[in-house]
N, C-alpha and C positions, 0 to 999 in steps of 0.2 A: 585546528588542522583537521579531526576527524570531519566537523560539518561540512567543510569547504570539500574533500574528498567526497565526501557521502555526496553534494551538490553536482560534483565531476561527475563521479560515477551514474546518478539520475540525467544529468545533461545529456552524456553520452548513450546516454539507454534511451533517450528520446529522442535524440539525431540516429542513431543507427540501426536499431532492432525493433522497431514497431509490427509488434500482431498483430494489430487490428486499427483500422483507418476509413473512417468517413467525416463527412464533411462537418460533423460538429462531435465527433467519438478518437480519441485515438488512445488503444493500450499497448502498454509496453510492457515486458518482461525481459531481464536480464538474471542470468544464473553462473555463476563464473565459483571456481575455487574461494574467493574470498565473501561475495556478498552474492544477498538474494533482492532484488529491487522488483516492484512494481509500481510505475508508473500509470496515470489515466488522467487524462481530461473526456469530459463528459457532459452532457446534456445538465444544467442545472434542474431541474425538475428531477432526475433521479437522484440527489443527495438524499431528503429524507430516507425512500428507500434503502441507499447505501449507508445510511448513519444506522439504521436498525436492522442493519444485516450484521456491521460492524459491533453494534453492541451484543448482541446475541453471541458471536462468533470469538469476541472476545473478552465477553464479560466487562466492560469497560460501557457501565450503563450513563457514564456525565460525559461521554461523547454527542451523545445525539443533541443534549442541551447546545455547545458549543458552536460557533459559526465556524470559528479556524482553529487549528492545532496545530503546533509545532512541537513537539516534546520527544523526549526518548521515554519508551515506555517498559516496564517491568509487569509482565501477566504475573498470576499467583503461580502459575507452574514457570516461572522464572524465564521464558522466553524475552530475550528485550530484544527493540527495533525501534529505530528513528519514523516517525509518521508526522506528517505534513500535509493538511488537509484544509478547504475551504470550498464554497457549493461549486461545484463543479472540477475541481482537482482534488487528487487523491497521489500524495506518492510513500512509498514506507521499504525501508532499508533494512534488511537482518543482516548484522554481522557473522557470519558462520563459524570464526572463532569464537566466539563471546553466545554461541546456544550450543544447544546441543541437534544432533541429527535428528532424534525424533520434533524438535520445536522448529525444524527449518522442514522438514516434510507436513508440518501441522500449518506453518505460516505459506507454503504452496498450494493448500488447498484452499483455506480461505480465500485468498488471493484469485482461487478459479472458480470461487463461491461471487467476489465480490466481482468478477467481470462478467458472470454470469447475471446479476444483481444490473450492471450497468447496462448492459447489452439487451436483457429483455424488458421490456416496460411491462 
């Protein structure tokens, strides 16, 4: 039931609220009381860069080996979030009952680390 929600709520954050859109870039962000999402499709060519943005950012160094992920993950400062990722999509869910304040303002800036990351080559 949570994946299927967490799938709703990304669906709906790519039909509705897209910040940024060209013809082969589109990001999303939703930020509502319950969840924090960021969605992106992107330029295959920027994954690399986006895996070693990712790993840095999250200390989560057997990402960049990986082609796809689908996992709920637990950082060492105990942030967890749903990510879902393969070259050229990227989407990740923080439940904001299940962190805390400071690890949903830490998952927004990565988040404008990694569209930053997608957006400039």
């Amino acid at each position: 039931m949570k994946i299927l929600l967490g799938g709703m709520i990304i669906g709906l954050s790519l039909w509705s609220m897209s910040c940024v859109s060209s013809s082969d870039t589109n990001i999303t962000v939703s930020d509502n009381e319950k969840a924090y999402t960021f969605s992106a499709h992107y330029d295959q060519s920027r994954t690399a860069a986006l895996q070693a943005y990712m790993a840095d950012a999250f200390g989560e160094k057997e990402w960049g080996s990986q082609d796809d992920i689908d996992q709920i993950t637990t950082l060492a400062d105990q942030t967890t979030f749903h990510i879902e990722a393969s070259a050229g999509q990227l989407a990740i869910e923080l439940d904001k009952s299940a962190n805390r304040p400071a690890a949903y303002q830490r998952m927004k800036q990565v988040c404008e680390g990694m569209r930053k990351v997608i957006l400039n080559p």
